[in-house]
C-alpha positions as CSV (number, residue, x, y, z in Angstrom):
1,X,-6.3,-6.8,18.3
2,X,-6.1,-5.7,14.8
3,X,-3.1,-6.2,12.7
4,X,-1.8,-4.6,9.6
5,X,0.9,-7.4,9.1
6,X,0.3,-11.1,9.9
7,X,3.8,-13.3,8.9
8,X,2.6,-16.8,9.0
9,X,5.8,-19.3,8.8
10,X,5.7,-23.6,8.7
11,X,8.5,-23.3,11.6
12,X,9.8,-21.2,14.5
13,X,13.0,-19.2,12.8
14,X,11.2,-18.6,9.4
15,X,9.9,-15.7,9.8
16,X,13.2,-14.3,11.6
17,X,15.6,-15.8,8.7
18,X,13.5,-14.2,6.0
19,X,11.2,-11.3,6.6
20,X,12.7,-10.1,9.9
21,X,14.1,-6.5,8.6
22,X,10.3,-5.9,6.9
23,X,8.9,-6.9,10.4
24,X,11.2,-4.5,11.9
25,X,10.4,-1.9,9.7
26,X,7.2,-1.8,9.6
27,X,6.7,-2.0,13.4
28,X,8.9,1.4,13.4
29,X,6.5,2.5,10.7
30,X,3.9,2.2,13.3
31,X,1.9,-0.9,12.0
32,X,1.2,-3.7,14.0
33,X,2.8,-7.0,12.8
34,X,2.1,-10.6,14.3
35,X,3.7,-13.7,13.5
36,X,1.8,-17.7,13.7
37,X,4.1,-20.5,13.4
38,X,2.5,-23.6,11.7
39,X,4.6,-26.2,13.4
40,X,6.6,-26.4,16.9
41,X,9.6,-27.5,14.4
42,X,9.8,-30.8,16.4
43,X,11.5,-32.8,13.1
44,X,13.9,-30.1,13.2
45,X,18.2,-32.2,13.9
46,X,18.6,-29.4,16.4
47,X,17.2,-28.7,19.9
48,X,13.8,-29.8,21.1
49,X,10.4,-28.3,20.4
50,X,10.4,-27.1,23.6
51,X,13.7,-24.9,23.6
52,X,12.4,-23.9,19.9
53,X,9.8,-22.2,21.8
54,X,11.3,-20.1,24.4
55,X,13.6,-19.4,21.5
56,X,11.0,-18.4,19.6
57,X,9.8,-15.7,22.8
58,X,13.2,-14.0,23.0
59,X,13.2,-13.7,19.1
60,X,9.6,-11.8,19.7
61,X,10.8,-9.7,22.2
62,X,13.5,-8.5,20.1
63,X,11.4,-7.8,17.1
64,X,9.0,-6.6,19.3
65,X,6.1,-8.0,17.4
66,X,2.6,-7.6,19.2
67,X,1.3,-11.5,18.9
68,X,2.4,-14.8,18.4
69,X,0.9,-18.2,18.0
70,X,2.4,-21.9,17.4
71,X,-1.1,-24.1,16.2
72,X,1.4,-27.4,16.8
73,X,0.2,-28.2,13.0
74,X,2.7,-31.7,12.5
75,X,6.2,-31.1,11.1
76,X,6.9,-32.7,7.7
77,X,3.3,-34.1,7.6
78,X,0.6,-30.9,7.6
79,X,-1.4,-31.2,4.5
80,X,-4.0,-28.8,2.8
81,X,-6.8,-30.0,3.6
82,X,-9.9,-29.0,5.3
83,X,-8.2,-28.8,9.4
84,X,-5.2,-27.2,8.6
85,X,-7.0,-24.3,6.2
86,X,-9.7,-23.7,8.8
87,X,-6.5,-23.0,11.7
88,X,-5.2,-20.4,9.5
89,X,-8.8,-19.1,8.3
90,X,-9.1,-18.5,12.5
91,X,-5.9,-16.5,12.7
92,X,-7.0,-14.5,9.7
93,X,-10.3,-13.7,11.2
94,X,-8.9,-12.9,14.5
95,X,-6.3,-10.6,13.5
96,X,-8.0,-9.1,10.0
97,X,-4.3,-8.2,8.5
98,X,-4.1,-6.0,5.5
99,X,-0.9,-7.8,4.4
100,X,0.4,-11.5,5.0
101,X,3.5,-12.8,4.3
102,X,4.4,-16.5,4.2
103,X,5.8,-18.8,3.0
104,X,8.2,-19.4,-0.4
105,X,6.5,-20.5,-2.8
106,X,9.0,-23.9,-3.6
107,X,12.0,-24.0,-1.7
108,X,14.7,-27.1,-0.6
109,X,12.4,-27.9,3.0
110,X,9.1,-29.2,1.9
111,X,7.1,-27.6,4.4
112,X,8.3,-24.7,3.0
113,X,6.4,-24.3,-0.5
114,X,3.4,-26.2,1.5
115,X,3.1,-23.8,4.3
116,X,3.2,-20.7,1.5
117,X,0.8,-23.1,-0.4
118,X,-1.7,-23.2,2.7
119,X,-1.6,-19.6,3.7
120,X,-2.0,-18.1,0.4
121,X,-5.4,-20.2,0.1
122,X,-6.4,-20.2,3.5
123,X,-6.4,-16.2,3.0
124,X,-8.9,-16.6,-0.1
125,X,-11.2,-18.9,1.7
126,X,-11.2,-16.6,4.8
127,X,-13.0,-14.0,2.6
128,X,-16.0,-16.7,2.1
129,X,-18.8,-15.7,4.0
130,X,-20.0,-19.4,4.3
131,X,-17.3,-20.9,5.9
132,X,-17.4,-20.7,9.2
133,X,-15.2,-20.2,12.2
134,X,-15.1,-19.3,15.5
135,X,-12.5,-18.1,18.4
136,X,-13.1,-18.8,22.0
137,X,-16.4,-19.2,21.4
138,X,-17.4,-16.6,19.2
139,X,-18.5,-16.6,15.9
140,X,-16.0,-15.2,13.1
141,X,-16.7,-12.8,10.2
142,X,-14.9,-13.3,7.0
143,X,-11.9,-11.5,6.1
144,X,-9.1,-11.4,3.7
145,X,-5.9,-9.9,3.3
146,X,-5.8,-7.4,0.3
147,X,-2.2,-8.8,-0.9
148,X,0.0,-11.7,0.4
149,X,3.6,-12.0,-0.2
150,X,6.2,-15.0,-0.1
151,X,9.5,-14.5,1.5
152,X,12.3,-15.9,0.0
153,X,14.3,-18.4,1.7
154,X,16.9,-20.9,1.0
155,X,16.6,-21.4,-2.7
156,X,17.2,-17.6,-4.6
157,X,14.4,-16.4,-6.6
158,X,13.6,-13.4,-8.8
159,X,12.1,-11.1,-6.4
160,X,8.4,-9.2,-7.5
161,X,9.8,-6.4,-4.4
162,X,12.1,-5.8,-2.2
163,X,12.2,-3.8,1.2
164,X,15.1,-1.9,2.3
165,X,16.2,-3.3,5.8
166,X,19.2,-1.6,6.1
167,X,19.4,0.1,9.2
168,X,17.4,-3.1,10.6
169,X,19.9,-5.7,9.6
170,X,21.7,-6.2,12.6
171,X,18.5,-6.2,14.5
172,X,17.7,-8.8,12.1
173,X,20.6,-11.0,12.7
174,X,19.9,-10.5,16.7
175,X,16.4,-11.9,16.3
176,X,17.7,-15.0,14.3
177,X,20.3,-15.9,16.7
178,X,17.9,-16.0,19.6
179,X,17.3,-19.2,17.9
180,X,20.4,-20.5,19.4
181,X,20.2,-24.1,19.2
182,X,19.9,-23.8,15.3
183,X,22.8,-21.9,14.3
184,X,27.2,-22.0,14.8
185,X,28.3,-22.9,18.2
186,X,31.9,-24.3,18.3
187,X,30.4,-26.1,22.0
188,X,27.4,-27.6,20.6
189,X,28.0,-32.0,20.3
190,X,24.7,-31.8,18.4
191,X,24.9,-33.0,14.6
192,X,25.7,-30.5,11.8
193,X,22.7,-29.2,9.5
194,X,22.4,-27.0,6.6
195,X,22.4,-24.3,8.4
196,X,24.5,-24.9,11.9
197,X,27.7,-24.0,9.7
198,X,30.0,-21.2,10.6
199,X,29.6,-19.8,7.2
200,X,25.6,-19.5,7.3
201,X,25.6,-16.1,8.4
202,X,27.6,-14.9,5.5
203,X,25.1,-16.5,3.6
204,X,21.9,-14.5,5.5
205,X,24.3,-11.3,5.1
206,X,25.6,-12.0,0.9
207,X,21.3,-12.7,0.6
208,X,20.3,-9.2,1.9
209,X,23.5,-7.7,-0.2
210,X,22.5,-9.5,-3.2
211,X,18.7,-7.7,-2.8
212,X,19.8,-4.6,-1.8
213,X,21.9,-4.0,-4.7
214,X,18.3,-4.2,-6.7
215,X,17.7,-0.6,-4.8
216,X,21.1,0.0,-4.4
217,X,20.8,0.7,-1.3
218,X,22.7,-1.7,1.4
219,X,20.5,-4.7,2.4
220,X,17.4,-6.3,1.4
221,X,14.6,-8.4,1.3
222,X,12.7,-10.0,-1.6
223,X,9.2,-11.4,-2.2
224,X,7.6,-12.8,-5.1
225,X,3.7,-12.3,-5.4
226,X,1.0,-14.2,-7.7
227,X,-1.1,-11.4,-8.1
228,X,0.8,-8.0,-9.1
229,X,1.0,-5.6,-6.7
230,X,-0.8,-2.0,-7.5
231,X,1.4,1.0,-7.8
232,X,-0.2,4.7,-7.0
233,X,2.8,6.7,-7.5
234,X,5.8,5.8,-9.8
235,X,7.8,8.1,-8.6
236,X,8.2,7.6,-5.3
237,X,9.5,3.9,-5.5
238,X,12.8,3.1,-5.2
């Protein structure tokens, strides 16, 4: 299956924290969007890697995405080097996206800014024709994404665009709650984190206020980009 969209995010609840009003968006838009999590988040103070996955199922069924891999890359520890690129060079190939989003580029979790770091190159080298790669047995052709855009995620950044979400945000919010284990629950004994508070939510909602004001429109979500993105008609953006 083709995609127009591939999300690629260094743990399960990335993706749905960050980008999850684009997904929703542009799966109404009528593009298909797939997400690959690099890591099965098994570091993570919360829940085991194992509820993070059937988590991470309900939060797809929500968004309705049309694929979804884990490639069990280590948490904490993936590098870039040569293994980790060619896993992401596969997914590339396999799904030939237009558009990938990932990572942030630097961010307070150090997978974070690595797992944007290893996406952004692994979609370069997947347009070398000499490197190869193969799924289920069959040989690859080379393919890469025309632009690739890092969310923004705990730290706040200047965004390069933004997407109005707004009639997707509480769809949004649904999909990052399926993540139950991470997030407020008066009844959980499990330690706090960062983001288990009962304020976090305000934080996701104040976020997506903050980058909707940009477009003044109601909520939003922000990317930066290395390369500048092309423009065809000025007057029709926002």
């Amino acid at each position: 299956m083709k995609l127009d969209i591939l999300v690629f995010a260094a743990h399960p609840d990335d993706a749905e924290l960050s980008c999850s009003g684009t997904i929703l968006k542009h799966i109404e838009l009528g593009y298909k969007v797939g997400i690959v999590d690099l890591t099965r988040g098994e570091l993570g103070t919360r829940g085991t890697p194992e509820l993070r996955a059937q988590e991470a199922a309900k939060a797809s069924e929500i968004l309705g995405i049309h694929a979804r891999h884990n490639l069990g890359l280590p948490d904490g520890f993936f590098r870039k080097d040569q293994e980790s690129l060619l896993r992401l060079i596969e997914m590339i190939r396999l799904y030939k996206p237009e558009i990938v989003l990932c990572n942030a580029e630097e961010d307070r979790h150090v997978d974070h800014g690595r797992g944007g770091d290893l996406a952004e190159e692994a979609c370069f080298l997947s347009g070398l024709r000499k490197i190869n790669s193969s799924w289920n047995g069959q040989v690859q052709e080379a393919w890469r994404p025309k632009a690739v855009y890092h969310y923004i995620q705990d730290r706040m950044m200047k965004p390069d665009i933004v997407v109005d979400i707004s009639p997707y945000f509480d769809k949004k919010l649904e999909s990052i709650m399926a993540f139950s284990s991470q997030f407020y629950n008066p009844d959980s004994l499990e330690p706090e984190t960062p983001i288990s508070g009962e304020n976090f939510i305000e934080f996701i909602k104040g976020r997506a206020n903050q980058f909707g004001r940009i477009l003044n429109v109601k909520y939003g979500e922000g990317f930066t980009v290395k390369r500048a993105p092309g423009i065809s008609d000025l007057v029709k953006t926002l």
